[in-house]
N, C-alpha and C positions, 0 to 999 in steps of 0.2 A: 504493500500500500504506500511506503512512503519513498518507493521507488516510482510509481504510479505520478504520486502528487508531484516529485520534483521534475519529473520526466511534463509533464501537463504544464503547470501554475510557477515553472521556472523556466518554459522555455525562452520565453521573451526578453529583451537586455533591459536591464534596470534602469537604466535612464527613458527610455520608452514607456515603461512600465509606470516609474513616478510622474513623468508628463501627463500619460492618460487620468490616472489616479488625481491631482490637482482636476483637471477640465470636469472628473465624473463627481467630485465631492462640490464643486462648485456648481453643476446641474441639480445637485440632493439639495444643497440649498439653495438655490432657488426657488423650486419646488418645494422644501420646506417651510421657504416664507410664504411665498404664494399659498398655502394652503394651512397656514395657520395668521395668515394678515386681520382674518376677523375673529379673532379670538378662538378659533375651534379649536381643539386637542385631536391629536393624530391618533389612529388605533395602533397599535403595537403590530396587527397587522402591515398595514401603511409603511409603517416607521422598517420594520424587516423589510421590503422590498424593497424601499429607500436602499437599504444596506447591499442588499445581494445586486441590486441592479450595480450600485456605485461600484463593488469589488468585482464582477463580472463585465462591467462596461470596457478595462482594456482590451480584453477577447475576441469582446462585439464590435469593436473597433476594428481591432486586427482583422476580423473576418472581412468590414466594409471596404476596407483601406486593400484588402489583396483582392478581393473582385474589382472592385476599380481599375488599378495596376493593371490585371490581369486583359481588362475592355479596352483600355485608353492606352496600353504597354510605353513606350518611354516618347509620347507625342505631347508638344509642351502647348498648352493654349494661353491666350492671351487673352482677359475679358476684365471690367471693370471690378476694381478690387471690393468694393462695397458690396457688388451683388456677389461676390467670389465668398467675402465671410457671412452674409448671409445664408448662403446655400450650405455652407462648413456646420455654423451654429442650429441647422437644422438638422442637417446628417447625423450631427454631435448630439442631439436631442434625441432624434430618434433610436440612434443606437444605445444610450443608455436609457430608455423608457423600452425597448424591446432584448434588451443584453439578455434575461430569465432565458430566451429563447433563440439567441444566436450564438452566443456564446459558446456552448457545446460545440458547437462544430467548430468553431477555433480551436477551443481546448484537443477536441479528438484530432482535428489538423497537426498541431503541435507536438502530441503524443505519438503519433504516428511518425511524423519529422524527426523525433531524436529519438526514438527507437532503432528507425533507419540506419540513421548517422551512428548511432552506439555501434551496429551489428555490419 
């Protein structure tokens, strides 16, 4: 098992890793203001998905960020930078409000990758 985990939730390089980490704790709050701005208290439900989204969001990233690559392969575009981080800060949203369910396959991508690489 903790061959498992390190081979999975280590494959990625640490400086990557804490960049996403910063973007996904700063999407939780946001989301955590916005949904307690009028006074309401979060379920603990809530507040857990909060969490698993925010530690699974680099995954879910990794997944978006290698399908991209993969369409667009090394073609550089050129387009107005406003609407460029617009379209970033949504991607960015969407992958950590759906990470519960992309993530996995990052992860098993990963685990699959350094298994490879090991053997």
């Amino acid at each position: 098992m903790k061959e498992f985990l390190r081979c999975t939730f280590g494959g990625l390089k640490t400086s990557y890793l804490i960049r996403q980490y910063i973007f996904g704790v700063l999407i939780a709050a946001f989301y955590f203001n916005a949904a307690t701005s009028n006074g309401q208290v979060l379920s603990l439900g809530t507040m857990a998905m909060f969490a698993i989204n925010t530690l699974l969001y680099p995954y879910s990233r990794f997944v978006y960020e290698s399908i991209v690559e993969f369409v667009l392969g090394e073609n550089t575009f050129y387009v107005n930078a406003i609407l460029m981080l617009i379209v970033k800060a949504i991607t960015m949203v969407i992958c950590w409000g759906a990470a519960i369910f992309i993530a996995p396959l990052g992860l098993a991508y990963i685990y699959y990758h350094q298994m490879k690489t090991q053997s």
